[in-house]
ZADOBA-127432 format. One line per 10 residues: their letters; for each residue x, y, z negated of C-alpha. Coordinates in steps of 0.5 Angstrom, whole numbers, plus 500, padded with zeros to 3 digits. Example, Ala and Ser with C-alpha at 12.3 -4.5 7.8 and 13.67 -1.06 7.14 Angstrom:
# residues 2
AS> 525,491,484 | 527,498,486
This chain:
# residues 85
XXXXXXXXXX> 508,513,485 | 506,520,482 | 510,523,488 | 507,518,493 | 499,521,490 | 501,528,490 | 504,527,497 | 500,522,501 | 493,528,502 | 498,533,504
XXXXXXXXXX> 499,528,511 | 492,527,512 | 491,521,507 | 485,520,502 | 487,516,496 | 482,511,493 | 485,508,488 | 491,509,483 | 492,506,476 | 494,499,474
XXXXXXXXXX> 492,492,478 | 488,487,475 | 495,482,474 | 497,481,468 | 503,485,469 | 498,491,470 | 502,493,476 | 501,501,479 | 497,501,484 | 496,506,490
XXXXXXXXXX> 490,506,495 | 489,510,501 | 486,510,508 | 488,515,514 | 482,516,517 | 485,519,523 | 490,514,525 | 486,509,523 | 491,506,517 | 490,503,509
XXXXXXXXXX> 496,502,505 | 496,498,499 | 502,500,495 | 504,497,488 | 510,497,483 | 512,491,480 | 516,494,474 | 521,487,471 | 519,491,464 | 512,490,464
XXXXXXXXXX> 513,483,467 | 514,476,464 | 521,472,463 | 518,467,467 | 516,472,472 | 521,476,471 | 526,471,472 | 523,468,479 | 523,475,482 | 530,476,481
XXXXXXXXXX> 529,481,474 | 529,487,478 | 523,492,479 | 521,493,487 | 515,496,491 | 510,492,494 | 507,494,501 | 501,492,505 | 499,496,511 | 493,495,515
XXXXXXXXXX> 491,498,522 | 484,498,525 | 484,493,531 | 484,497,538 | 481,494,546 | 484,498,552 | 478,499,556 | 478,496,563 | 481,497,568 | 486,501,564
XXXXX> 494,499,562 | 497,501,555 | 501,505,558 | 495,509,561 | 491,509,555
């Protein structure tokens, strides 16, 4: 998670947010935006030592990333294919 602060501005990334998340876990969390090709990542680490038995035994006991990514929505202008655009 460190590396991925440090690195992410390096590619065009701006990380708004990185600390522990609201759970009761306080999972590690990363927040950035791209603005130049339109992206947001949600990235949180879901460490099994921070995690309840309950919880732990759901997920598998095993630590994991979780992953959301979202994209801006696009139109291709009329009379344009995908291709063209």
């Amino acid at each position: 998670m460190e590396r991925l602060k440090d690195e992410l501005p390096k590619r065009g990334w701006k990380v708004a947010s990185y600390g522990r998340d609201k759970s009761v876990a306080k999972n590690l969390e990363l927040i950035a935006e791209s603005t130049k090709f339109k992206f947001s990542v949600n990235i949180t680490f879901m460490d099994k030592r921070r995690s309840s038995e309950e919880t732990a035994v759901r997920a598998g006991n095993t630590s994991g990333i979780m992953v959301d990514l979202v994209s801006a929505c696009f139109r291709v202008p009329g009379g344009k294919s995908v291709d063209q655009y």
